[in-house]
FIVEXLUM-870674 format. One record per atom (N, C-alpha, C, O, CB): x, z, y. Coordinates in steps of 0.001 Angstrom, whole numbers, plus 500000, padded with zeros to 6 digits. Last residue first. Glycine has a CB too. Layout:
XZY
...
END
This chain:
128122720938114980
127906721407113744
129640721267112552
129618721654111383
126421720349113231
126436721163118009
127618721261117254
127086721308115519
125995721624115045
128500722719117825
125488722122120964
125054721744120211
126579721486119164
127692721647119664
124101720736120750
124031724820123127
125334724201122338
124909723862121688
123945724469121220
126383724722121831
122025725263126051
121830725243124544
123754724343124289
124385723598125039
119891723999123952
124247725971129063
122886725199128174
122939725441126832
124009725873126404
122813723537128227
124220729040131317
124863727977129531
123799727681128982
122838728324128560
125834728847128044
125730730415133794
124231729759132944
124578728897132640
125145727995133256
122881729415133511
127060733764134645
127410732445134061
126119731750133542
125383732452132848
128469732617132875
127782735454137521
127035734676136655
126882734048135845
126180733164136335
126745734298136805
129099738672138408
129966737639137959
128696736838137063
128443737349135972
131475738270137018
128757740536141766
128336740168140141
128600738496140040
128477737558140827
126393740589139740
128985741069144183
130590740816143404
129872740749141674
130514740910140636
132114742651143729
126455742755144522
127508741841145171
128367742091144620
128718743256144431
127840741851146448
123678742059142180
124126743057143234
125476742496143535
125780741615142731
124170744679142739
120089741098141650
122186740682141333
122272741789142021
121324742453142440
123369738991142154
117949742484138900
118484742211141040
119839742121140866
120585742811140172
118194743850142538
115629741285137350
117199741569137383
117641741279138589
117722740209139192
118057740793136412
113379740204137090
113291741783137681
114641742332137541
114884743538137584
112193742842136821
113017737846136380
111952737952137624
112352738895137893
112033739165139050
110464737960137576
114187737834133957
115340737451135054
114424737538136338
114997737314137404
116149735738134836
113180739043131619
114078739848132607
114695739193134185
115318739721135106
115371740190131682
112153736995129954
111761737592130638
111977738549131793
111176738795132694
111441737765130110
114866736387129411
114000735268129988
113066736073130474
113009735961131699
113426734128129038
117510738559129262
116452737703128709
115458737373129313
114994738315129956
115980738087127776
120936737930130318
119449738519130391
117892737526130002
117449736419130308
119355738986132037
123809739320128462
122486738398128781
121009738740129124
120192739464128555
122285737679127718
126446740009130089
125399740947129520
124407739730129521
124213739161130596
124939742468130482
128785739388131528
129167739130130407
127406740193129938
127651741253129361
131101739664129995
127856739643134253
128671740265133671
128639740461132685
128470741641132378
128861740993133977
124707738205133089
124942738879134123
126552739432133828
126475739826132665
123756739972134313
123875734604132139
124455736020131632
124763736691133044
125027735998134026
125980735894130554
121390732464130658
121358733608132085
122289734749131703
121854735727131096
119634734407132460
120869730130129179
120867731262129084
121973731991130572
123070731766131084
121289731453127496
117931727583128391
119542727857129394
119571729249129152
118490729783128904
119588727505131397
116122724668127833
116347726359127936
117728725966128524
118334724960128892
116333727538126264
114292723233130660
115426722738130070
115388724577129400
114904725522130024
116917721918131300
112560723779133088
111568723238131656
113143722918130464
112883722329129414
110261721101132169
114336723910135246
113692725284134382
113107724839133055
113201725532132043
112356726102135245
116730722762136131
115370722119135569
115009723291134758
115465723492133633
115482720595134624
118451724352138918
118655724082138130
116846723966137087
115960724806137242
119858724946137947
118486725111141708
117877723422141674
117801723196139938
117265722181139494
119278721970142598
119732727135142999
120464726231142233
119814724701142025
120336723591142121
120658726922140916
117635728389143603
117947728157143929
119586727270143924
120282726952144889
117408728816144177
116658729104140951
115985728143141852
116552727912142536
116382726699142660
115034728288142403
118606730662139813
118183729653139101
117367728240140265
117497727017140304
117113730469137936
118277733167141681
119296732344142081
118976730614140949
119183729528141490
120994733410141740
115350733868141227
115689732895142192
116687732090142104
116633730870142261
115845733357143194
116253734961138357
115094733948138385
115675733239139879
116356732215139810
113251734775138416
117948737281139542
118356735765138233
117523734683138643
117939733656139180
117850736027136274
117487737892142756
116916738091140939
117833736918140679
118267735991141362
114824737781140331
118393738968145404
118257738034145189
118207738603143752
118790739658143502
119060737089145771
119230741566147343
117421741772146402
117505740405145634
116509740391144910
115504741774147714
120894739794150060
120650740793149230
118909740881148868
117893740565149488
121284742104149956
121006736403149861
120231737618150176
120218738623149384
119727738613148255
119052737404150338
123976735007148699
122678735200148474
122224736612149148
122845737670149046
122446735115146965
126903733103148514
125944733968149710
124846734070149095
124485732939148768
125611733294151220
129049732181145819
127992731953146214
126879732864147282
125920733331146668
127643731732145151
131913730858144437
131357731735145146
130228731822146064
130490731495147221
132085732018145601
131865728736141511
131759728419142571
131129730042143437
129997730413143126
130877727027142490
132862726446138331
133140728163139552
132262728020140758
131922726849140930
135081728396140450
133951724630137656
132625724652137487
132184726153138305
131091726560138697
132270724528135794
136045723674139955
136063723520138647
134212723809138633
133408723303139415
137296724687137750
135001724885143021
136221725020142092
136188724680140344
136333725629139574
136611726539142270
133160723677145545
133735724386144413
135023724002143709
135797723056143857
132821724382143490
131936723680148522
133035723649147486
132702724662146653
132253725805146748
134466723819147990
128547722900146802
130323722563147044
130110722964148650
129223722853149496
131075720463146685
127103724028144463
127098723618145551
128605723568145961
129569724140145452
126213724369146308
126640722700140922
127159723874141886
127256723277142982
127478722067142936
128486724587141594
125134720958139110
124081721525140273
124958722545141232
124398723166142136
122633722478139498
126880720090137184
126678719141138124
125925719965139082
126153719530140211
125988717858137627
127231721871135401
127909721740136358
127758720936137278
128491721004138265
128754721651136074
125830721085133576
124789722587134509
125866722150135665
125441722065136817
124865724963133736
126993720765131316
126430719671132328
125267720344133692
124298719980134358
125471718448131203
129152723249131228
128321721750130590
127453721048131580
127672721061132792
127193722081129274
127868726031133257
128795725781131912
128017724139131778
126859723835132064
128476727209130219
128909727714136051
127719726901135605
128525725628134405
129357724745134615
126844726086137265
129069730773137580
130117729674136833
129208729034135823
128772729672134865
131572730408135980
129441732108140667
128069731802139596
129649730783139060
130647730349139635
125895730763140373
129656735411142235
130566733983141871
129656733604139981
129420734202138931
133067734572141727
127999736454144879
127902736506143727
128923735237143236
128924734180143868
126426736508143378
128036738307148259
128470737138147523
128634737901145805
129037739008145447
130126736428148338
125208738847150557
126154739353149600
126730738175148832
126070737143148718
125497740380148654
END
């Protein structure tokens, strides 16, 4: 099934190419979780990061039991820093 993951700030460096800007349309086994696609990204788990499903966030605990489903829209955003 295809999921389109959009990987914010310096997260951008882990999208598989091609891509598009920080975009990128992505094949995953159907049943694929948050948690995998994260792994399978390569992205440093010991880093926080937040996990949105169609604009919905899923919380850290949720992402072992959130099943993507096809044409779901990803976005994973590092901590912002600012003041």
């Amino acid at each position: 099934m295809q999921i389109s993951v959009k990987l914010v700030g310096t997260f951008a460096k882990y999208l598989p190419s091609p891509n598009q800007g920080n975009t990128v349309d992505l094949d995953v086994d159907s049943g694929t979780t948050a948690a995998q696609l994260v792994s399978i990204l390569g992205l440093p788990e010991h880093q926080p990061f937040i996990v949105s499903v169609n604009d919905g966030i899923v919380p850290r605990s949720d992402r072992d039991s959130t099943v993507l489903q096809s044409t779901d829209s990803i976005k994973i955003i590092p901590p912002l820093k600012g003041g």
